[in-house]
Each structure stands twice: as C-alpha cells, then as structure tokens.
C-alpha positions in Angstrom: 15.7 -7.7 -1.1 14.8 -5.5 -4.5 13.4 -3.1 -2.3 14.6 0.2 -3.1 13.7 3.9 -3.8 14.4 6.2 -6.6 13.4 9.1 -4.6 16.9 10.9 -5.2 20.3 9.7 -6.7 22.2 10.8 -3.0 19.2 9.4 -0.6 20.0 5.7 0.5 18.1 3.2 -1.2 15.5 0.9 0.1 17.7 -1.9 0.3 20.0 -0.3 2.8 17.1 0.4 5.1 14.9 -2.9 4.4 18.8 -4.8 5.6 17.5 -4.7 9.4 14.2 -6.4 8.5 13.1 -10.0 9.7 12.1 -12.1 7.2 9.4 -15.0 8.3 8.1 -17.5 6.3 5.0 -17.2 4.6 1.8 -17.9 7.4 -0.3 -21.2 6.8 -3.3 -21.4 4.5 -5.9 -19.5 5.8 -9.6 -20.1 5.2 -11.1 -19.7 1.6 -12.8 -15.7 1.5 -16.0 -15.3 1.1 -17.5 -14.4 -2.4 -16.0 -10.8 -3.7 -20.1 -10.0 -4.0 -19.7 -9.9 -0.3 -17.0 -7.7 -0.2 -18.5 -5.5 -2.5 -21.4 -4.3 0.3 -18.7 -2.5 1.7 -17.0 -1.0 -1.0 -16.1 2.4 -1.1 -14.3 4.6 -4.0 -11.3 6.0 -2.3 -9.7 9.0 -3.7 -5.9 10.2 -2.9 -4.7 13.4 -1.0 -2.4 15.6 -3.0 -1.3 17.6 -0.1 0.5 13.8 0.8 2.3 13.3 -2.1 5.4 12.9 -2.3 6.8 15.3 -5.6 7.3 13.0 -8.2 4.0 11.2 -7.5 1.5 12.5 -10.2 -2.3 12.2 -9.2 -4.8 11.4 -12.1 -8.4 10.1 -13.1 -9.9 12.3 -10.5 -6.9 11.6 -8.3 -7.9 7.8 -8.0 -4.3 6.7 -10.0 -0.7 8.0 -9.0 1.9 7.8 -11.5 5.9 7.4 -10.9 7.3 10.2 -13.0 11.0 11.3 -13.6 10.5 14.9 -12.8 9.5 16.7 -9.7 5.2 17.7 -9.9 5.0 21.4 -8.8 3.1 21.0 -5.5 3.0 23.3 -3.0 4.6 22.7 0.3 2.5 21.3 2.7 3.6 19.7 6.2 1.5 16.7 5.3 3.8 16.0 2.0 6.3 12.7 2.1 9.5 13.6 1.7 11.7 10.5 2.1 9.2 7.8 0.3 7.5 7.8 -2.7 3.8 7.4 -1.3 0.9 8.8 -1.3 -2.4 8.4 1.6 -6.0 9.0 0.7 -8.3 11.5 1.8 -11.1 9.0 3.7 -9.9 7.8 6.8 -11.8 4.1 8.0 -13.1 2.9 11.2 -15.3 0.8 9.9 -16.0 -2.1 7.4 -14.9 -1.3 4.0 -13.1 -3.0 1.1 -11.4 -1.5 -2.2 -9.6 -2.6 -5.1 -6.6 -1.1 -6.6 -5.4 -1.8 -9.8 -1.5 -2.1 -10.8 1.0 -1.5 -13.8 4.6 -2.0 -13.3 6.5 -3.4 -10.2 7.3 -3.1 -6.7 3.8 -1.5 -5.9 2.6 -1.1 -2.3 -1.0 -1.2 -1.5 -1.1 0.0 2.2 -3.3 1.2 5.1 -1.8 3.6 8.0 -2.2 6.0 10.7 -2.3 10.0 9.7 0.6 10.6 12.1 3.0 8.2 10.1 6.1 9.9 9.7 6.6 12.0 6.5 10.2 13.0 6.1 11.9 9.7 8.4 13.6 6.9 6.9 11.2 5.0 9.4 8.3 6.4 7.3 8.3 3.8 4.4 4.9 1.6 3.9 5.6 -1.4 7.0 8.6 -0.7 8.0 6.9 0.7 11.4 4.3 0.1 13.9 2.1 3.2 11.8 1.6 0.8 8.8 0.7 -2.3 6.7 1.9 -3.2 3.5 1.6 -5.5 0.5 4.2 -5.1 -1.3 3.7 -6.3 -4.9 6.8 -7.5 -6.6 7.4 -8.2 -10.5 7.3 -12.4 -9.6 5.3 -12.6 -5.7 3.9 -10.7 -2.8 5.8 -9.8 0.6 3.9 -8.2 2.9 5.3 -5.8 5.6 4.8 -4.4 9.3 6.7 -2.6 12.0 10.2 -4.4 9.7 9.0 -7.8 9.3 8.4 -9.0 6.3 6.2 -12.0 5.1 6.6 -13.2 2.0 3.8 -15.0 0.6 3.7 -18.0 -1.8 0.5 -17.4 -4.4 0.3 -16.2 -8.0 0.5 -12.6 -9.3 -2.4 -10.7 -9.9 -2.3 -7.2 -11.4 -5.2 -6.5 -9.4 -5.6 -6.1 -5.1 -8.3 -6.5 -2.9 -8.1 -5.1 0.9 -11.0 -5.9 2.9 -11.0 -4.2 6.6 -13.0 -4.3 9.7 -11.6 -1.7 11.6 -13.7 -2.7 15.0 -12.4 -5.8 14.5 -9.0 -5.2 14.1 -9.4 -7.4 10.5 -7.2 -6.5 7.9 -7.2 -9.0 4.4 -5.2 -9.0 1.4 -6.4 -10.4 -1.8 -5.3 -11.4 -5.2 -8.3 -10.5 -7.7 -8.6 -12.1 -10.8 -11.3 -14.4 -11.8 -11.9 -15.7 -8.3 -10.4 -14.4 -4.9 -7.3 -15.6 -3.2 -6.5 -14.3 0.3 -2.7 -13.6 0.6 -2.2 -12.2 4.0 -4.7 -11.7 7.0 -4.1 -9.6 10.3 -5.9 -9.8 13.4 -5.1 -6.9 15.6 -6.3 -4.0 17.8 -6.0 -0.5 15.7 -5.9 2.4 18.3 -6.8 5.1 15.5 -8.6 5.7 12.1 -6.7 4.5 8.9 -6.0 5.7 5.7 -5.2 4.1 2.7 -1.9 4.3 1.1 0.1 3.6 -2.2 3.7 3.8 -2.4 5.2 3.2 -5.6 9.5 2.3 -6.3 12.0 2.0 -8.6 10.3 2.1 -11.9 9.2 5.8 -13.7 5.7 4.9 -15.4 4.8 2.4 -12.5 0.9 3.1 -12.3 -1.3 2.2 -9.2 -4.9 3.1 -9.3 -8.2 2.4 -7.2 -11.0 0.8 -9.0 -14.3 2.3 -9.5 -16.3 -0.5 -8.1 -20.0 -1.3 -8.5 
C-alpha cells in the first residue's frame, strides 16, 4: 500500500500500520446519483477547527483549505489537537442531510467524516482505520476507500474534485467523483450512533492542498 505519513522521521509510517488491513474488491455498480442540483439543496459550507489540527497542517481561505507544510504551525496546545496523523475535523457536526465538495491538489488526500471522540494521539486514530471513521482516500492513479481497516478500492477515474452526500438519519453515506457529471464511487448504508464531523487528512507530500468548495 503507498499509504504512509510524514508526520515525523522516527514515527512509523502508514504502511506499517495499513499492513493488518483487509483489502476487498471493489463493490458492484451501484445506481446512477441523482443530478448534483439535487445535492446542492443540501449543501452546506463547512469550515475546519484549528484547535484539531494536527501542527504541520496550515488552515487558510477562512480556514476552508489545509495545507501540508514542512515545518511545524505554532498552535497552541489543545487536547483536541492530532498528534499521530496529519488531519484535521471541521467545526459543524451533521445529523442530518447535507452534502459538500472538497477540492484537491497533490496526492494521497483523504476526504472523511467521523465521530468527535476519534482518537487523537493513537496509531488507531488515522482516517478508516477504525470503527470512529470513513474514508476516501484519494490516490495519485484511483480511489480506496477505508473503515474500521478494510479497505475498498474502487475502479473509476480520478477527479481532482469530491462530492460526499450524507443522510445522517438514514445512516447514508456517498462518495462522488465531480467533474462534468457525477460518478458515485462508494456508498454506505449504516446505523451512525453520534453526530459527525467532517475530516481531511492529508500524507506524504509538503504542498498537498485540500480545500472545501464554496458552493452555490
């Protein structure tokens, strides 16, 4: 797996920890989305917590974008802060319909949603590889995604742009490639017992850039 973390030189990387993950093939087709006008009714512009980022995670544009940066960012400490991963959770939380965009640039993005009691400082604590969080994990050539260590990796072209659609109620959770048309890469059907936040967790690259859209 290219999976891996910069977050220190000593720290284990990614690959080490991602070694115990099942890997599944990619689910069947599901059923075409609906029109992203749809979506859109339930759009909200999400903006990301500083107290949760992790040091080297620089908040920008009104703290909609994070930025993978080389040095440490002078934060204050804060309980709240990831330690181990290089990710970041927004402010909202959702328990109801909503849908947002986030916009990429560089590789091995992950555009997640996950509980606020996901572990901060835990090797565990990494975007899917627990029961706390799901992940789409946006790779230079494909999309994976990832939950509670088992990964799906999913056959579709690369879009530098993601939709997620959720219906909290539900328990719906979509995935979307968003270029001139929408193409549904992953869909969960479960039973979410609290609020969730979304997340970005960015690896490997300094520069990498992930963003959420300003949607109209």
């Amino acid at each position: 797996s290219p999976i891996q973390s910069p977050n220190t030189e000593t720290s284990p990387e990614r690959t080490n920890i991602s070694r115990k993950v099942t890997r599944v093939d990619a689910i069947p087709p599901q059923p075409k989305p609906r029109s992203r006008a749809h979506y859109l009714k339930y759009s909200h512009q999400i903006t990301l917590d500083p107290n949760t980022a992790h040091i080297r995670l620089l908040l920008s544009e009104e703290n909609r974008k994070v930025t993978l940066m080389e040095q440490p960012q002078s934060y204050s400490h804060d309980q709240k802060r990831f330690i181990r991963w290089l990710q970041v959770l927004s402010k909202e939380s959702f328990t109801g319909r909503c849908y947002w965009e986030v916009e990429r640039r560089g590789t091995f993005v992950f555009v997640a949603v996950a509980y606020k009691n996901i572990s901060r400082s835990g090797d565990e604590g990494g975007f899917g590889l627990n029961d706390k969080s799901w992940a789409l994990n946006c790779s230079p050539n494909s999309f994976s995604f990832l939950h509670n260590n088992i990964q799906t990796f999913i056959s579709a072209p690369v879009s530098s742009k993601v939709g997620v659609y959720l219906d909290h109620r539900a328990g719906v959770l979509s995935f979307y490639s968003v270029s001139k048309s929408m193409t549904l890469l992953h869909r969960v059907q479960t039973t979410f017992t609290q609020p969730l936040h979304a997340g970005l967790g960015l690896f490997r690259f300094v520069g990498a850039t992930a963003e959420f859209c300003k949607l109209k």
